[in-house]
LORO-150375 format. One record per residue: residue number from 0; residue in three letters; x, y, z of N, C-alpha, C, O in turn. Coordinates in steps of 0.02 Angstrom, whole numbers, plus 32768, in hexadecimal, padded with zeros to 4 digits. Example, Ala and Ser with C-alpha at 12.3 -4.5 7.8 and 13.67 -1.06 7.14 Angstrom:
# residues 2
REC;0;ALA;8294;7EE4;8186;8267;7F1F;8186;8294;7F5B;8186;82C8;7F5A;81A7
REC;1;SER;8282;7F90;8162;82AC;7FCB;8165;8285;8002;818A;829E;8039;8192
This chain:
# residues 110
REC;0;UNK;8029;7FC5;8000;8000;8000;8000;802B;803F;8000;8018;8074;7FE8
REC;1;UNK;8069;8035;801E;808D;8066;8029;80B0;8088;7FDA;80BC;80C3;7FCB
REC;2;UNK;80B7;805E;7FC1;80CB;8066;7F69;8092;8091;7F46;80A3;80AB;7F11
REC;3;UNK;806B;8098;7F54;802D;80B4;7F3E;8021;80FE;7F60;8015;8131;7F3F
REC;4;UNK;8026;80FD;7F9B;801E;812D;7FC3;802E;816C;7FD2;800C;819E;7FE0
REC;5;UNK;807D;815D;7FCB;80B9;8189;7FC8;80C9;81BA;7F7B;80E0;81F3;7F75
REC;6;UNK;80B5;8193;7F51;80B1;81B2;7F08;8073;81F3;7F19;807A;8230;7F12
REC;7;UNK;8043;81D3;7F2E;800C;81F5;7F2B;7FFC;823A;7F5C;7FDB;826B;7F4A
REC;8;UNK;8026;822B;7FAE;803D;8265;7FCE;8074;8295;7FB0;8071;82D1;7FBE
REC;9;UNK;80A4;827E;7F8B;80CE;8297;7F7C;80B0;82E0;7F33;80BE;831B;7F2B
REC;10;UNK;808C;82B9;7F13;8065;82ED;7ECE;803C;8316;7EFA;8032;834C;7EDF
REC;11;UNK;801B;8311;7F3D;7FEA;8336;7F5A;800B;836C;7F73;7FF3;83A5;7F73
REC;12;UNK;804E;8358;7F8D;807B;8395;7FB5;809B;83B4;7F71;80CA;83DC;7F77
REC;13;UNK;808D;83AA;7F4C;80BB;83BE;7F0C;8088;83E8;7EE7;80A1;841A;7ECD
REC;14;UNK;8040;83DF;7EDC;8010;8403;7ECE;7FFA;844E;7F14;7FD3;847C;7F05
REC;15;UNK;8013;844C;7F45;7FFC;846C;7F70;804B;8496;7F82;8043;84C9;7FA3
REC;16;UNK;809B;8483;7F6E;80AD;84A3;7F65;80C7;84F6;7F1F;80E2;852D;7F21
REC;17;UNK;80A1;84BC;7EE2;8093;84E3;7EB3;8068;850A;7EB8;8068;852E;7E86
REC;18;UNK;8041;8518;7EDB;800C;8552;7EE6;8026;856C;7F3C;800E;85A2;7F4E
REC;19;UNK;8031;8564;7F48;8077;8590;7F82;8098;85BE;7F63;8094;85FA;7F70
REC;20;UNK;80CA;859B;7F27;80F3;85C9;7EFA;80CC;85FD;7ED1;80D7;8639;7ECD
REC;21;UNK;809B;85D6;7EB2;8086;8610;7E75;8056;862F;7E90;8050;866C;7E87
REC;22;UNK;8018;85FF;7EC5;7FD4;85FE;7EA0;7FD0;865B;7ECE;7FA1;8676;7EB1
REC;23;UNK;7FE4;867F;7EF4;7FE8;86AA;7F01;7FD9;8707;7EB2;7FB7;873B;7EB2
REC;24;UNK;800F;86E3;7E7F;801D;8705;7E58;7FD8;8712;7E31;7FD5;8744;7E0D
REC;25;UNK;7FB7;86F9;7E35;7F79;8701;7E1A;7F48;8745;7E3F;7F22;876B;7E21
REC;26;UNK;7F56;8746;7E7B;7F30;878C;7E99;7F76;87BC;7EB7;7F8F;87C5;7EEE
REC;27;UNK;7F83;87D4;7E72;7FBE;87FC;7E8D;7FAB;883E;7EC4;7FC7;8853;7EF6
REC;28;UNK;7F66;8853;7E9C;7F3F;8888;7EB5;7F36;8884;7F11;7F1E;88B3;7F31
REC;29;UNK;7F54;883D;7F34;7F3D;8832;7F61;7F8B;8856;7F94;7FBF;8862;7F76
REC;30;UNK;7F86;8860;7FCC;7FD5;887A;7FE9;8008;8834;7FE6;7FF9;87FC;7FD0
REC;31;UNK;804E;884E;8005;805F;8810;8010;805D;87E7;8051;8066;87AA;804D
REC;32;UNK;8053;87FF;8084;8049;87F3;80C1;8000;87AB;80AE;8006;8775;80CC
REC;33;UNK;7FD7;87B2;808B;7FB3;878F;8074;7FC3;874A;804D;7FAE;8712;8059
REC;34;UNK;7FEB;8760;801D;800B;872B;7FFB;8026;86FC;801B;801E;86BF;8016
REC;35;UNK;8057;872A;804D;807F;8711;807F;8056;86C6;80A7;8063;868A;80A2
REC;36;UNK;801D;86F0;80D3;7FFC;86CD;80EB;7FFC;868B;80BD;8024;865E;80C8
REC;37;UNK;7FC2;8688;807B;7FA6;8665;8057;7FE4;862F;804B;7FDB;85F6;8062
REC;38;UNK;801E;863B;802D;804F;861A;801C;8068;85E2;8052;8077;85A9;803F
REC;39;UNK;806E;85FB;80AE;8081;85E7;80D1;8042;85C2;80E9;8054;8588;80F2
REC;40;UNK;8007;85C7;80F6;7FB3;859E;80E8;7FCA;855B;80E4;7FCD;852D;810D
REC;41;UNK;7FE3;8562;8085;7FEB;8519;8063;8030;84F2;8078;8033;84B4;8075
REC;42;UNK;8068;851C;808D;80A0;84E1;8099;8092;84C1;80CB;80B5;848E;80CF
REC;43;UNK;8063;84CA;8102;807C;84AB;8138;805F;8474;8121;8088;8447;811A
REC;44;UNK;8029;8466;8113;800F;8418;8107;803D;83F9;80BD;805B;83C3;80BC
REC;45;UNK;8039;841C;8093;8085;8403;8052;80D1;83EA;807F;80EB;83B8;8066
REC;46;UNK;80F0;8403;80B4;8113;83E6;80D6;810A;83A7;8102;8133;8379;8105
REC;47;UNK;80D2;83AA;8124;80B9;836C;8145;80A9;8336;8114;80B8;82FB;811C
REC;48;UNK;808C;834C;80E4;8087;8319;80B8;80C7;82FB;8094;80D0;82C5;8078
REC;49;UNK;80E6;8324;809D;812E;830C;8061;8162;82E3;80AF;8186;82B1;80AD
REC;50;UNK;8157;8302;80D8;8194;82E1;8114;8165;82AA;8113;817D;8279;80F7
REC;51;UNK;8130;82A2;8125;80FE;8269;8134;810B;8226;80FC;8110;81EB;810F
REC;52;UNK;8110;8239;80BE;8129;820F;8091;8162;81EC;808A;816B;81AF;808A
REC;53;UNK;8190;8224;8084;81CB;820D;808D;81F1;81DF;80C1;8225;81BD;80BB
REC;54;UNK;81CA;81E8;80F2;81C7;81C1;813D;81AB;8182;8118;81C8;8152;80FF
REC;55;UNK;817F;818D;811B;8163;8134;810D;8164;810E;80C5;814B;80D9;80B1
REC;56;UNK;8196;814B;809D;819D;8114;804A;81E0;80E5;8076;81E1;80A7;807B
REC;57;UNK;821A;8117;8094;8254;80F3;809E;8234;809D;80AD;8202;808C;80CD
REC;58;UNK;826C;806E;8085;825E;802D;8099;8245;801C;803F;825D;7FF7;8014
REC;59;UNK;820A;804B;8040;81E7;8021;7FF5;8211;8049;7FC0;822C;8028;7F94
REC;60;UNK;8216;807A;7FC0;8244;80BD;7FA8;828F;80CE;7FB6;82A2;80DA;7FEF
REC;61;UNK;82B4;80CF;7F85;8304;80E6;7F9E;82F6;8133;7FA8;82CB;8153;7F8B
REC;62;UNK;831F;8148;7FD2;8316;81A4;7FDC;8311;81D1;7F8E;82F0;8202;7F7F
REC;63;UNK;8350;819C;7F58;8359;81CC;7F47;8323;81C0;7EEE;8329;81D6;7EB5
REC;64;UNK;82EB;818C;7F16;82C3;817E;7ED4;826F;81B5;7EE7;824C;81D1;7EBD
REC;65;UNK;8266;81B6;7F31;8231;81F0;7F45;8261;8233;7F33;8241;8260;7F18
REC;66;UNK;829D;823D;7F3C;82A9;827D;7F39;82A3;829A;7EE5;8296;82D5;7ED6
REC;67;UNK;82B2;8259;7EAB;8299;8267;7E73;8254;8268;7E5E;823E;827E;7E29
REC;68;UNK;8230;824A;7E93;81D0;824F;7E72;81C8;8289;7E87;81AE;82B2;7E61
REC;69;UNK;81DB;829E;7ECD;81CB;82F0;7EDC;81E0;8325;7EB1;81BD;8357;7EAE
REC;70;UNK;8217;8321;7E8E;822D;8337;7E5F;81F9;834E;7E3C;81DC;8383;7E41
REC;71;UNK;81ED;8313;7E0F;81EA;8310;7DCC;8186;832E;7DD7;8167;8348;7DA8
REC;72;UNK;8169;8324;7E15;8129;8334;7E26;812A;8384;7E31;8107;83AF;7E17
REC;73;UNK;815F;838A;7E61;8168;83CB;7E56;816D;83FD;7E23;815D;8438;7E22
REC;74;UNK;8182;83DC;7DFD;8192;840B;7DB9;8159;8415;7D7F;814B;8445;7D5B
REC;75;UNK;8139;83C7;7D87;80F2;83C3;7D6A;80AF;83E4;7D82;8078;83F2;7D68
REC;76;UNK;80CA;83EB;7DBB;808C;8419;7DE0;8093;8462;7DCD;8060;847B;7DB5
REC;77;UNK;80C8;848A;7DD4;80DA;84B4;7DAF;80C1;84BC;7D7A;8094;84E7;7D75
REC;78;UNK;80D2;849E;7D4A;80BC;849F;7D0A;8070;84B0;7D07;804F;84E0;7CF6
REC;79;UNK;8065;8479;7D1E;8004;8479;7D25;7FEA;84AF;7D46;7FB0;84B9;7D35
REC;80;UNK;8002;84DB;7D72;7FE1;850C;7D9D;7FEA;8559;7D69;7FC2;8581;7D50
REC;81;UNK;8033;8551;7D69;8046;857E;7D3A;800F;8590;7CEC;7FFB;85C8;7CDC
REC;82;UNK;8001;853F;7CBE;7FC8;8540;7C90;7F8C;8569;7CA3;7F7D;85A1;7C91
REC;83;UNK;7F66;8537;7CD4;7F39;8538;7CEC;7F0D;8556;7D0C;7ED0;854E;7D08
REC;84;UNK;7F36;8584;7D37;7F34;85C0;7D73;7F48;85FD;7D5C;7F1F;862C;7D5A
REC;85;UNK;7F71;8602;7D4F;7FA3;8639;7D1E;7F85;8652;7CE9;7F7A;868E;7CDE
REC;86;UNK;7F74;8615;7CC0;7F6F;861F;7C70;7FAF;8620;7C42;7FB7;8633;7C08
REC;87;UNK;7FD3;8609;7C6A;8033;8619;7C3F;8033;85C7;7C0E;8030;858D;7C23
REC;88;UNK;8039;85E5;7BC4;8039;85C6;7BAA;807E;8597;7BA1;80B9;85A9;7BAA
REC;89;UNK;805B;8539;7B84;809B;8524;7B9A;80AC;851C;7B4D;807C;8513;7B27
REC;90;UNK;80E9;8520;7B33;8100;8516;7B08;8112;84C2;7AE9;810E;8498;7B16
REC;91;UNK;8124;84A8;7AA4;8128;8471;7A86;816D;844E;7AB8;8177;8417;7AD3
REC;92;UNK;8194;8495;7AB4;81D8;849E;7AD5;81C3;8472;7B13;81BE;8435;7B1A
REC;93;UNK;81B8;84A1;7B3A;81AF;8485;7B86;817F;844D;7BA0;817B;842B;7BD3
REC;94;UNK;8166;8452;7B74;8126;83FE;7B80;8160;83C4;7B7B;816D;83A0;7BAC
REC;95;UNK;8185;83BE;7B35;81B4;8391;7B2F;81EA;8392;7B67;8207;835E;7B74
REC;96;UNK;81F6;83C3;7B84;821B;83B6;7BC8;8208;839F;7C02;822E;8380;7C28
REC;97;UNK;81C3;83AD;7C11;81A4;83A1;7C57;819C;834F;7C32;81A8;8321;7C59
REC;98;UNK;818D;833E;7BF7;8185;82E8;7BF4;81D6;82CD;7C05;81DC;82A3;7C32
REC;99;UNK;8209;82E1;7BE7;8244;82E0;7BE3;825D;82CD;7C35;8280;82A2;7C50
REC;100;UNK;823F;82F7;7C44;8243;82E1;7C92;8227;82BD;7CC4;8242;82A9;7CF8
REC;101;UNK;81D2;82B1;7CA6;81CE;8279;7CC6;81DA;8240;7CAF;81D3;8216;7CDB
REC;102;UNK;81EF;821F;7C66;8215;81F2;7C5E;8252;81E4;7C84;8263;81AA;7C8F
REC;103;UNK;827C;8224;7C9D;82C8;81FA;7CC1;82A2;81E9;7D0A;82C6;81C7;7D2E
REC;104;UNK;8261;81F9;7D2A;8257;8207;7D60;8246;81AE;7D63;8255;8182;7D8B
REC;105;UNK;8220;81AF;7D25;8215;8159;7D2E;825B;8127;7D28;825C;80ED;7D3D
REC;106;UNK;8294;8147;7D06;82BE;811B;7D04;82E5;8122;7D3B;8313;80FA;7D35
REC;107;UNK;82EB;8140;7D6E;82FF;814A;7DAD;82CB;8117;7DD7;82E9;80EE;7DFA
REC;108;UNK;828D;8113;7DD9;825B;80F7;7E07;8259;8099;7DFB;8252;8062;7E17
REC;109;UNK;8267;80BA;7DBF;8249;805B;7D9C;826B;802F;7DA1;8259;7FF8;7D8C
């Protein structure tokens, strides 16, 4: 179960730190003391979730095969928030990289 689990905490803290980073930028109109707040809101549970994982992949997971799914989730979450939230368009360019990357992410995992 734990093989399953840890993937799945790990994209959640990775979706909740991509909107930490960006999802702020969207109400710039807002102060930053606000942002501030909002940004710091979402890490604390994106941290619990990611130590929480990492804690309990060790054993099914080598350190340094979660530290590449966080990666590679991280970066995909990005991407997606950035699209999605943003409206920042993704290019032919950069699509082929974010795949680019999760292909080595699987050849690291697999």
């Amino acid at each position: 179960m734990v093989k399953y689990v840890v993937p799945i905490m790990l994209l959640i803290s990775s979706v909740l730190m991509a909107f930490a980073w960006l999802g702020h930028v969207k109400y710039k109109h807002k102060s930053f003391f606000t942002a501030l707040l909002f940004s710091w809101l979402l890490v604390l549970p994106e941290y619990l979730l990611n130590v929480s994982a990492i804690r309990w992949g060790i054993g099914t997971y080598q350190p340094s095969e979660m530290a590449a799914m966080n990666l590679c989730t991280g970066v995909l979450c990005i991407a997606f928030v950035s699209k999605m939230f943003l409206g920042e368009k993704l290019t032919k360019r950069k699509i082929f990289g974010f795949v680019l990357m999760a292909v080595s992410i699987l050849l690291v995992v697999l």
